[in-house]
C-alpha positions in Angstrom: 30.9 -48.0 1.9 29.3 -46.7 5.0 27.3 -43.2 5.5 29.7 -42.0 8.2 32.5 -42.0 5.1 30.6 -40.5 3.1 29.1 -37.5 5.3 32.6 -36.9 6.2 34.1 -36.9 2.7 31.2 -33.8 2.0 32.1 -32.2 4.9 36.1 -32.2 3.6 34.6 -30.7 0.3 35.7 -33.6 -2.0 33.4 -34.6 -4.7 31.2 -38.0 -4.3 31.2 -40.7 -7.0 28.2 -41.3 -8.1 28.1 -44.9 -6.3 28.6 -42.9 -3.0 25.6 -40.7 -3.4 23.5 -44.0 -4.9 24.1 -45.4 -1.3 22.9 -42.6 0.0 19.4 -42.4 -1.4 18.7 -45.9 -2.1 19.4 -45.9 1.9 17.5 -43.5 3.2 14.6 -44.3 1.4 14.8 -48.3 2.4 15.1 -46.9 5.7 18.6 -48.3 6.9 20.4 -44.2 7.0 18.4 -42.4 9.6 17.6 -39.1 9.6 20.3 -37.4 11.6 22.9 -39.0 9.2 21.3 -37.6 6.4 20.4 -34.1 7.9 24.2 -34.7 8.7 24.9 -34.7 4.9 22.4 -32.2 3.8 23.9 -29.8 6.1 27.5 -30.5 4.6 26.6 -30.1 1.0 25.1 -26.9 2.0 28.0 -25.6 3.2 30.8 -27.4 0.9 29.1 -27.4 -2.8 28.1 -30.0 -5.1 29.2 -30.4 -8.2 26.8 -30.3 -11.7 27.9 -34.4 -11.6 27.0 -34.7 -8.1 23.5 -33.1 -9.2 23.4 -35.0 -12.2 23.7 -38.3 -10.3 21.6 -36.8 -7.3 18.7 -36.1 -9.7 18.9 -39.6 -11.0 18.8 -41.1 -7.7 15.6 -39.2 -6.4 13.9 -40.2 -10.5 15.2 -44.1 -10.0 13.5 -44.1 -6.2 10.1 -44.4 -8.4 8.2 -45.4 -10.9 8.2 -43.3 -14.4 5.1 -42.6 -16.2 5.3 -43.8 -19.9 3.7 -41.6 -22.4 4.7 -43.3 -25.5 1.2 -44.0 -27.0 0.4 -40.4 -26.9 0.7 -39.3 -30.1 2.2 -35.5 -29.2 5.3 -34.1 -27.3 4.5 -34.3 -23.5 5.0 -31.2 -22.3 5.2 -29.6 -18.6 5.6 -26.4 -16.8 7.5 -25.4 -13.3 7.2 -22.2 -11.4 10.0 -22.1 -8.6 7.5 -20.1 -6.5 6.0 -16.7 -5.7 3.1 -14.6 -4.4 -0.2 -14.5 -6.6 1.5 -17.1 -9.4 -1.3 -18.5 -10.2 -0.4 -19.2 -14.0 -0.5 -23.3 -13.9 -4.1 -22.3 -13.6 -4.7 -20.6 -16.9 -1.5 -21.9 -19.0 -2.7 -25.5 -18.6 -6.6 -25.3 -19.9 -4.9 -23.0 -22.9 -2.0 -25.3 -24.1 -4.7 -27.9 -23.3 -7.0 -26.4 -25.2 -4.3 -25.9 -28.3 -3.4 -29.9 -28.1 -0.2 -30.2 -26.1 -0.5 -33.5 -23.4 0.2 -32.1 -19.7 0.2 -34.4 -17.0 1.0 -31.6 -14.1 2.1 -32.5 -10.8 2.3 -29.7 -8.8 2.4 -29.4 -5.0 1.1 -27.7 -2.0 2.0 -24.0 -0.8 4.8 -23.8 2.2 6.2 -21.1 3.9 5.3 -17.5 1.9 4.5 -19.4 -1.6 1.3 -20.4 -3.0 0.6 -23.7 -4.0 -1.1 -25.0 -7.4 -2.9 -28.1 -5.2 -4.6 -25.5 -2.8 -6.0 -23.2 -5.1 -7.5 -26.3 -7.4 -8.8 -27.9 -4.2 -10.9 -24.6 -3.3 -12.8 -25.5 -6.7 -16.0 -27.9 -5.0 -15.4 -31.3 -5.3 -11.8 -31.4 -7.6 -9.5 -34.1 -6.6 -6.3 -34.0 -7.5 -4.8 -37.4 -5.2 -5.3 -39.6 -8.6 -3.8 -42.4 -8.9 -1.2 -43.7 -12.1 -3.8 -45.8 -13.6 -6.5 -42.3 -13.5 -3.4 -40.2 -14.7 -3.4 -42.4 -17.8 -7.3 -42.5 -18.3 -7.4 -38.7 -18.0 -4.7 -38.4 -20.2 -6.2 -40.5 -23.1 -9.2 -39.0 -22.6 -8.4 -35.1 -22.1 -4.7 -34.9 -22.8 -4.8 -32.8 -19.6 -4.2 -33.8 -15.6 -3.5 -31.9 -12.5 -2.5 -33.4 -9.6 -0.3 -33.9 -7.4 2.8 -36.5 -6.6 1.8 -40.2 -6.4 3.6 -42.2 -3.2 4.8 -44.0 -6.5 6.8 -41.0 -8.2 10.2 -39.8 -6.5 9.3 -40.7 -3.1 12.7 -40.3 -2.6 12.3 -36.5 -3.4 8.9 -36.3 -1.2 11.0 -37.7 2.1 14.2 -35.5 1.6 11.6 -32.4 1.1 10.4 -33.0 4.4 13.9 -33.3 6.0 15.3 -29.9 3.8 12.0 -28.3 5.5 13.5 -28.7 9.0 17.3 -28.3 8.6 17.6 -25.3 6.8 18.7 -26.7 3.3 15.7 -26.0 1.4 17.3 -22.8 -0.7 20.6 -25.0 -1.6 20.9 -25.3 -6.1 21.5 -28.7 -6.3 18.7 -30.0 -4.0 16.0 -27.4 -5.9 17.4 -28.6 -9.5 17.4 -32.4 -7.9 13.7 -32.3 -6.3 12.4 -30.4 -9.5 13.4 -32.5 -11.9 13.2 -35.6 -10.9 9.4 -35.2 -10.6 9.3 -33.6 -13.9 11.7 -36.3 -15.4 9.4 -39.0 -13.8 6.1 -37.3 -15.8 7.6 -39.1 -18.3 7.7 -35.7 -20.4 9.4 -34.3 -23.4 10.1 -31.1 -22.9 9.6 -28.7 -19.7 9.3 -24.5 -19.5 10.7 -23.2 -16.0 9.6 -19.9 -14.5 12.5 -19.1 -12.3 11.2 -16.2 -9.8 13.4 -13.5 -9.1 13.0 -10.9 -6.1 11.5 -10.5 -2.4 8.8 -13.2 -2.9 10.7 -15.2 -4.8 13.3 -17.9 -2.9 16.1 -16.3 -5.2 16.4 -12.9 -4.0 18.8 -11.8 -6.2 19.9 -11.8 -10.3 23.0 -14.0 -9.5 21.0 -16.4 -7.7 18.6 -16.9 -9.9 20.8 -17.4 -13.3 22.8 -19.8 -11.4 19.3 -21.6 -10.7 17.9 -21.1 -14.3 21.4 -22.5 -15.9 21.6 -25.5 -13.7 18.4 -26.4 -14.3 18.0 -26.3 -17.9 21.8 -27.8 -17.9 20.5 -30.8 -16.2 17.1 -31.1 -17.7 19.2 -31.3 -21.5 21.5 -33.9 -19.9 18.4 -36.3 -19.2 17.7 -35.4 -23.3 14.6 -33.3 -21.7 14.4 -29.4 -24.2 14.3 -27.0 -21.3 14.0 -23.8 -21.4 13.8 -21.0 -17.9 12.3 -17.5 -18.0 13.5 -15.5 -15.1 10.5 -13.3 -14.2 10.1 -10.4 -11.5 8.7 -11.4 -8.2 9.4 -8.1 -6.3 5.7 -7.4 -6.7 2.8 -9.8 -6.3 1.8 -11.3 -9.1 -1.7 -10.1 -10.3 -3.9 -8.4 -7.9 -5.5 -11.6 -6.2 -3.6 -13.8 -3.3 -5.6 -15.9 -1.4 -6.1 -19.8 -3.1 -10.1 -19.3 -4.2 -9.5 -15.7 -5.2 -6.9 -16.8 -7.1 -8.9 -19.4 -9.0 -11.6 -16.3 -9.5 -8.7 -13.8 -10.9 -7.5 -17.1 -13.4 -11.0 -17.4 -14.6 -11.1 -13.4 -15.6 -7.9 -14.1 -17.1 -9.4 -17.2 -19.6 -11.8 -14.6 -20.1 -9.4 -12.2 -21.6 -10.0 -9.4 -18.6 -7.4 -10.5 -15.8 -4.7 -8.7 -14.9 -2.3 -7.4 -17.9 0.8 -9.4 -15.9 -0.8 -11.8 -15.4 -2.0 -12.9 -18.9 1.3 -11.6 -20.3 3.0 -14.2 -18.3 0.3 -16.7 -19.1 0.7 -16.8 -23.0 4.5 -16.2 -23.0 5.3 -19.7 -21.3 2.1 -20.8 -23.1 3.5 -20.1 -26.4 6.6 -21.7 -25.4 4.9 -25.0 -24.3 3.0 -24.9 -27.6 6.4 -24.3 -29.7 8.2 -27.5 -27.7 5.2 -29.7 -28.6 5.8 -28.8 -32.4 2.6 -27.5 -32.6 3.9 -24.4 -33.6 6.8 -23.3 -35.6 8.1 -20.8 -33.2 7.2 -19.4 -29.2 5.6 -16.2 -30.7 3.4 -18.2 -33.0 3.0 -20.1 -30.4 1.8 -17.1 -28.1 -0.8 -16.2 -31.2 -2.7 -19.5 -30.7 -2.4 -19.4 -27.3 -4.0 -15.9 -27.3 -6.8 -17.1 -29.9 -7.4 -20.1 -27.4 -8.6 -16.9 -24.8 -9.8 -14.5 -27.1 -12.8 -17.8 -28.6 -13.5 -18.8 -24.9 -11.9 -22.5 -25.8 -9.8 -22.0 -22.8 -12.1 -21.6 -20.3 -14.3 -24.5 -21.6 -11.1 -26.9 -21.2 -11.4 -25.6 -17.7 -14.2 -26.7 -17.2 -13.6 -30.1 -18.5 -10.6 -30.4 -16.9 -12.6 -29.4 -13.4 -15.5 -32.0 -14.3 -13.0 -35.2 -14.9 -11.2 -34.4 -11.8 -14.8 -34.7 -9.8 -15.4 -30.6 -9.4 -18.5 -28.6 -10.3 -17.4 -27.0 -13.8 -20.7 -24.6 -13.6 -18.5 -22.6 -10.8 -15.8 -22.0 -13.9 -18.6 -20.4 -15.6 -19.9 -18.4 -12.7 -17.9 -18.4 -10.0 -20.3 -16.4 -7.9 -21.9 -19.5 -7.6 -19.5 -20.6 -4.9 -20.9 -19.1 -1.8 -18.8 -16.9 -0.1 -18.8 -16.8 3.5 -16.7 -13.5 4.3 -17.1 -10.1 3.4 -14.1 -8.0 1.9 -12.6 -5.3 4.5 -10.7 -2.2 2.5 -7.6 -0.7 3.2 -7.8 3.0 1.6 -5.2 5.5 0.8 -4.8 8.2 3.4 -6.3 11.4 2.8 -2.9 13.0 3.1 -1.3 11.3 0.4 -1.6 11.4 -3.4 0.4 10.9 -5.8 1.5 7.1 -8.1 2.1 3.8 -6.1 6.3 3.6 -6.3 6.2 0.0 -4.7 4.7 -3.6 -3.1 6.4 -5.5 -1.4 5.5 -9.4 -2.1 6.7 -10.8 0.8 5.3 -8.8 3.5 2.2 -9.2 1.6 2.4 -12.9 1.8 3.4 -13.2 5.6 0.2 -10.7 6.3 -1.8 -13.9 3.6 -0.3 -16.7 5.7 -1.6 -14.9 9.0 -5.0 -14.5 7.3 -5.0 -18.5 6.6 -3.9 -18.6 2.8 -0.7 -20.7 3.2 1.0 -22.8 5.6 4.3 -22.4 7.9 4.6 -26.4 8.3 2.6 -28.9 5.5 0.1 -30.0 8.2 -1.1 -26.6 8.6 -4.8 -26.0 7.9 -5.5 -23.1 5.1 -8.6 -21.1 4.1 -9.8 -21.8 1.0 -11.5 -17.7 0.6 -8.7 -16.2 3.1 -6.5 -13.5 1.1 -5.8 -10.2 -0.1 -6.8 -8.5 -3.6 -4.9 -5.2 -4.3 -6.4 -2.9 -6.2 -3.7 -0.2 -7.1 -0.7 -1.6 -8.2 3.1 0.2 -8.9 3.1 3.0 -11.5 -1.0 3.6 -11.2 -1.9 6.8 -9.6 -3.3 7.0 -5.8 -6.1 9.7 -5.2 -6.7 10.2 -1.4 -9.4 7.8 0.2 -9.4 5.4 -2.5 -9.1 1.5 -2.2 -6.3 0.5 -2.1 -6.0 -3.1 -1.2 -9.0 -5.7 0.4 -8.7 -8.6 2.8 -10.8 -11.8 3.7 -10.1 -13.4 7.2 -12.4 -15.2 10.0 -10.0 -13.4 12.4 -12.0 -10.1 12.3 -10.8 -9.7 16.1 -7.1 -9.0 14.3 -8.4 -6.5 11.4 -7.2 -2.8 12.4 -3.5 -4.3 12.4 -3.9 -6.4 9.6 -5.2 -3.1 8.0 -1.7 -1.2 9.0 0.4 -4.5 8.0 -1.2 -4.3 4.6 -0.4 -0.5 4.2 2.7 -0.9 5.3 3.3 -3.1 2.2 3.2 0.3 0.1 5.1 2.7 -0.8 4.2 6.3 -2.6 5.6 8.5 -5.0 4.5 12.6 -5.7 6.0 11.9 -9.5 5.2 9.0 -12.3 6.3 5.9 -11.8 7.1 2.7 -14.7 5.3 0.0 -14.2 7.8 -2.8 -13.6 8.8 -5.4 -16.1 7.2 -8.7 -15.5 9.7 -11.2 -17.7 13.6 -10.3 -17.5 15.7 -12.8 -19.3 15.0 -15.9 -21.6 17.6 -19.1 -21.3 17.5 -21.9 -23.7 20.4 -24.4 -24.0 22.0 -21.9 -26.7 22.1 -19.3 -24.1 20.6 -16.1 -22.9 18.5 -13.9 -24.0 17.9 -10.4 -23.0 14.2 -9.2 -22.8 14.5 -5.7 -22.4 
């Protein structure tokens, strides 16, 4: 068995066996298959198709490259969540402290915003002080102590995942199924957890642009996640828009904090306690998702949410008294506001979420390659959103940025996001479609 045979037998379009593929991973990561021979397969699986086996065994190889983490003393379902990535998702922040807060364990590992998506890492790490590079033997302190960790990947867990990432990045193989179900789950499988709830974006700031796309994405994943005996279950949810009014990694922290006090953004918090209530449902802690949703929404509504915040900020070495008060956090730049023109009035018809997102990664939010520096208060915060109504000269969107030399066009960029409409228009629908193994089911 050699690489050469087996890139070539991809590039024919013939399935591998799952000894072929084994070879594969347990060389690259030992080092002996260099990177051109494994760009060299990436690039023919892209093209040619894998098979759910192949993905199946590909996921198994990445999980096997590490160690697992072993849960078994914890006396409840382990439980985890995965967003595939969008603009403003800042939910991890506010579903974790409320399923936290209603018992269910959660050892998140979540990772680091790249290209025009946010990352769960950078907003926690604009919080003073939080750490989230803990190690396995922390994980499992914080776990027995709080039931709750956020963090991100060990060197230990999937490294095999971490080092193909890096080579997708460059070689244009990032948006290929079977490598997003492979590097998913394998890191969720290697949490060690019970049962997993998947946010599967769907539109422009979303990496699947369209309803196909993503349902193929939802239904491999949650077919693979039951194969491994994991419960999985995938919302697909809008991402045309930006979710909530806040992008930008500390303004996002600021808009989760509103939201644990029951005054965020209406998508935002319907999101939240929707995939909270499912998380509290797969942990048997509640006999169904919507009673689920009930506790999740009492967890808010008695401030217990917010506290387990706050606790969850102080073990992982942040200042909680800024989950309190975030003014407290000194801010160093001054919003700059985009109005509506005095010639237009009317309802807001549309936002685009990517354009908003490139205009945030210009400002310093996110990062075009992982060693990128970001801006912890950089962003954007919109303050009409589609289906309110637009009176002439009123805000319509603010920005941070140290680059005050760029801020007239960054001003016209951020307009340009916008588009207008002279009759009502329906606020869009935030979650689409629910998929459990059983199959779907329509929201609408």
């Amino acid at each position: 068995m050699d690489a050469i045979h087996i890139i070539t037998k991809k590039r024919e379009g013939l399935e591998l066996s799952s000894a072929e593929i084994q070879y594969l991973i347990e060389g690259y990561t030992a080092g002996r298959i260099p990177d051109y021979q494994m760009a060299a397969f990436l690039m023919a699986a892209q093209l040619r198709g894998m098979a759910l086996s192949e993905t199946i065994t590909l996921t198994q190889c990445m999980l096997n490259s590490g160690r697992i983490l072993d849960f078994s003393a914890v006396s409840s379902p382990v439980i985890d969540k995965h967003s595939t990535g969008g603009v403003g998702d800042k939910i991890s922040l506010i579903l974790t402290p409320i399923v936290g807060a209603c018992g269910v364990c959660v050892p998140m590992i979540s990772g680091r915003g790249l290209g025009h998506t946010g990352g769960t890492l950078d907003k926690l790490e604009s919080i003073p002080g939080f750490r989230t590079n803990l190690q396995i033997n922390d994980i499992y302190r914080q776990i027995r102590a709080l039931g709750v960790a956020m963090i991100g990947a060990t060197k230990e867990i999937a490294p095999a995942d971490r080092q193909l990432y890096a080579l997708r990045d460059v070689t244009a193989s990032v948006d290929f199924i079977p490598f997003i179900t492979a590097s998913i789950l394998s890191k969720k499988l290697a949490e060690g957890i019970d049962g997993l709830v998947l946010d599967v974006k769907l539109g422009r700031g979303a990496f699947m642009k369209t309803g196909e796309e993503a349902r193929e994405l939802a239904e491999t994943l949650v077919g693979v996640g039951e194969h491994f005996g994991m419960s999985t279950i995938a919302w697909l949810t809008n991402m045309d828009i930006p979710l909530g009014n806040a992008i930008g990694n500390w303004l996002e922290v600021e808009e989760s904090i509103r939201c644990l006090q029951g005054e965020g953004p209406q998508d935002v918090l319907e999101l939240s306690l929707k995939l909270s209530g499912e998380m509290i449902a797969l942990a048997d802690l509640a006999e169904s998702p919507e009673e689920g949703e009930e506790m999740a929404h009492a967890a808010v509504q008695s401030g217990h949410a917010l506290n387990f915040l706050a606790q969850i900020v102080e073990a992982q070495g942040g200042d909680p008294a800024v989950i309190h008060d975030p003014a407290l956090r000194m801010r160093s730049l001054e919003p700059q506001t985009v109005t509506v023109p005095l010639d237009i009035s009317g309802y807001i018809r549309d936002v685009d979420a990517f354009t908003l997102a490139e205009i945030g990664n210009d400002l310093g939010v996110g990062r075009l390659v992982i060693t990128d520096e970001i801006d912890p208060e950089a962003g954007i915060v919109l303050h009409l959103r589609p289906g309110e109504k637009a009176a002439p000269g009123q805000p319509l969107a603010s920005f941070y940025t140290r680059k005050t030399d760029q801020s007239e066009e960054v001003a016209r960029r951020i307009y340009s996001a916008f588009t207008f409409s002279k009759t009502p228009v329906d606020k869009p629908q935030v979650l689409l479609d629910r998929l459990t193994f059983a199959g779907w089911e329509s929201n609408s």
